[in-house]
C-alpha positions in Angstrom: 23.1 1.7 -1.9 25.7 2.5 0.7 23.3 2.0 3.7 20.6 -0.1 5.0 16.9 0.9 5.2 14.7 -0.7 7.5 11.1 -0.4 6.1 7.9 -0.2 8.7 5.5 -0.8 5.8 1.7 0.1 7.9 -1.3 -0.7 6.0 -3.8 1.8 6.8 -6.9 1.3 8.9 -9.7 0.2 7.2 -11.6 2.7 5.1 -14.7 4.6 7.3 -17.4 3.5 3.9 -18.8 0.8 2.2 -17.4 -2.5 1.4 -17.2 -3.6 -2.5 -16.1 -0.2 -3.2 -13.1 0.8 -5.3 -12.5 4.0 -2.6 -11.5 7.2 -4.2 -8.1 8.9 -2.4 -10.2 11.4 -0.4 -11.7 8.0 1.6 -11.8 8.3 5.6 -10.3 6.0 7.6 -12.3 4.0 10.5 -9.9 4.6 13.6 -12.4 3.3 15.8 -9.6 0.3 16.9 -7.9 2.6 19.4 -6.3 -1.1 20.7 -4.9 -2.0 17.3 -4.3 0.9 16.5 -1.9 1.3 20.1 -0.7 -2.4 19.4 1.2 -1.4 16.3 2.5 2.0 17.3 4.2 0.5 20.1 5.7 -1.7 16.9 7.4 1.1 15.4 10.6 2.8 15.4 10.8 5.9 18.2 12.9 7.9 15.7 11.9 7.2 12.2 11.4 9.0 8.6 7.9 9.0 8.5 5.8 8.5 5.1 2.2 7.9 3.8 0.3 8.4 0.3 -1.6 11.3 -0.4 -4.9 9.3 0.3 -7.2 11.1 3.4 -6.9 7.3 4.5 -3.0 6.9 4.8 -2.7 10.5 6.5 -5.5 9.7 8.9 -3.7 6.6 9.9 -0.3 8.3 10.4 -1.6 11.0 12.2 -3.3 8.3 15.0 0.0 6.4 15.1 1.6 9.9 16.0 4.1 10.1 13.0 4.7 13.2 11.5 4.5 11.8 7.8 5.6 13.2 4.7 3.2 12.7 1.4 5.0 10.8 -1.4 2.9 10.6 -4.5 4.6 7.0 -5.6 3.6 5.3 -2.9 -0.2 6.1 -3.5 -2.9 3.0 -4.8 -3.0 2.0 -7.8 -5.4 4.2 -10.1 -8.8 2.2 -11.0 -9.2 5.4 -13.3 -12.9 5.3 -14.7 -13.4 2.7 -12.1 -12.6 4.4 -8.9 -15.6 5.4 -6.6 -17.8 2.4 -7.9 -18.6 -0.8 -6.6 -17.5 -4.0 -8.1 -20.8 -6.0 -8.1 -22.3 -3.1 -10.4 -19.5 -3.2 -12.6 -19.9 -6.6 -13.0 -23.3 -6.0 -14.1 -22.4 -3.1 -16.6 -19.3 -4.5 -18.2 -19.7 -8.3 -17.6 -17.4 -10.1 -19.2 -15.2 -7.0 -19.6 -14.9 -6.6 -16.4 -14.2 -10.2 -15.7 -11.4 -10.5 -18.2 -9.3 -7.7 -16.2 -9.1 -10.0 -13.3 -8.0 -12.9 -15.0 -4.5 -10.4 -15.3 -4.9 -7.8 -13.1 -1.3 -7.0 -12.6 -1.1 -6.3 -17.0 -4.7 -4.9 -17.0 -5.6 -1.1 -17.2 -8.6 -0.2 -16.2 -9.9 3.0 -18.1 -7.9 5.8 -17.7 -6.2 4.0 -15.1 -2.9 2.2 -14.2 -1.4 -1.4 -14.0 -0.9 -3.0 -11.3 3.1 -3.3 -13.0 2.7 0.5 -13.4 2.4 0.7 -10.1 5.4 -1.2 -9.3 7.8 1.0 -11.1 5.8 3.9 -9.1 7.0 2.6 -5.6 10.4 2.0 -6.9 11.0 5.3 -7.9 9.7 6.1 -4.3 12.3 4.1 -2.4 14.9 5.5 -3.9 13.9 8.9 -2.3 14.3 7.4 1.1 17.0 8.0 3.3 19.1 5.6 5.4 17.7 4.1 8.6 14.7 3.5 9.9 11.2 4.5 7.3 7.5 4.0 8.5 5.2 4.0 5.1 1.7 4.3 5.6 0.2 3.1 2.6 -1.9 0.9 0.8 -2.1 -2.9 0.6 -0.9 -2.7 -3.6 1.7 -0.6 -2.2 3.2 -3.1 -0.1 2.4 -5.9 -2.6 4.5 -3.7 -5.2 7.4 -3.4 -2.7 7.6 -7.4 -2.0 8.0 -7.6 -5.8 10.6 -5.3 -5.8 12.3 -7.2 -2.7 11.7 -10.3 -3.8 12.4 -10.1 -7.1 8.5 -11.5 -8.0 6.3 -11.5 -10.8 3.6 -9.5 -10.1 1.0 -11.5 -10.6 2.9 -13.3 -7.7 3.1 -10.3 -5.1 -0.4 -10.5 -6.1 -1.0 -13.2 -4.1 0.4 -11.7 -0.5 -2.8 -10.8 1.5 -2.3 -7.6 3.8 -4.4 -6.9 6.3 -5.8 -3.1 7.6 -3.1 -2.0 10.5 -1.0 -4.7 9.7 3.0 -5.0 9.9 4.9 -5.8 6.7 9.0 -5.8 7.4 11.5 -5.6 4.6 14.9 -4.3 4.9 16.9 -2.6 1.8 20.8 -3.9 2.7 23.6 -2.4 0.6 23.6 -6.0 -1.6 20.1 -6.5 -1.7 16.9 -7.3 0.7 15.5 -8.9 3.8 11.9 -9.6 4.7 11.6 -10.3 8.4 7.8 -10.4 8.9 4.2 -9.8 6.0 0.8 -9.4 7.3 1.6 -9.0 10.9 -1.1 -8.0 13.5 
């Protein structure tokens, strides 16, 4: 790494759709917070390399923060596989204990036909190293920005586990030629 990356890493706006569900990519964002929504553009870099997951949710929330983002696959959610689309009280209710047991080590677990959360890890790390020098905006996902404060911090996953990001929040990190910064997590 010859140069430094400053990372703008925007959790998207709140998914437009019931709570207690595991939301499928094609999700809508709610960008019915027109302030928040204003607060944290004026946040960002003028000129930046502009990024977001493939989710509906991600590009929804770039497009109302007026960045012209690029779709990068390794920055998506992690995949719930069988999982995705349902809610987690009725999966309780079908797979009980099952169910149970993959929280008690989510960052290991798979969930059918799905990925780890340490799968998704290596995902966003093959994903910063396609960024360029300067200044990136990611709109992503809160396990996204969880998996790239593991990477920056050098943390256990079942530690980055731990960080609690917020809808339309700020998370700051820096890449620096020798290693990495965090300046601010979870900002509003």
């Amino acid at each position: 790494m010859s140069a430094e990356t400053n990372l703008w890493l925007v959790r998207h706006a709140p998914v437009d759709g019931p709570r207690g569900v595991i939301h499928a990519p094609d999700a809508p964002a709610d960008l019915g917070d027109v302030a928040a929504l204003a607060a944290l553009r004026a946040k960002l870099p003028a000129k930046s390399f502009a990024v977001c997951s493939p989710a509906r949710r991600t590009r929804e929330s770039a497009l109302a923060l007026r960045l012209d983002a690029v779709e990068q696959p390794n920055f998506r959610e992690q995949d719930f596989g069988a999982w995705t689309g349902r809610r987690h009280n009725d999966l309780v209710a079908e797979l009980g204990d099952a169910y149970r047991a993959f929280w008690k080590s989510p960052a290991d677990n798979r969930p059918p036909g799905g990925e780890s959360f340490v799968d998704q890890i290596e995902r966003a790390r093959a994903g910063l190293a396609s960024l360029p020098a300067g200044d990136a905006v990611l709109v992503v996902h809160s396990g996204t920005i969880r998996a790239l404060l593991a990477i920056a911090l050098d943390l256990a996953p079942d530690g980055a586990l731990r960080f609690v990001i917020d809808p339309l929040s700020l998370t700051r990190i820096d890449r620096l030629a020798n290693g990495w910064r965090v300046l601010a997590v979870n900002q509003r």
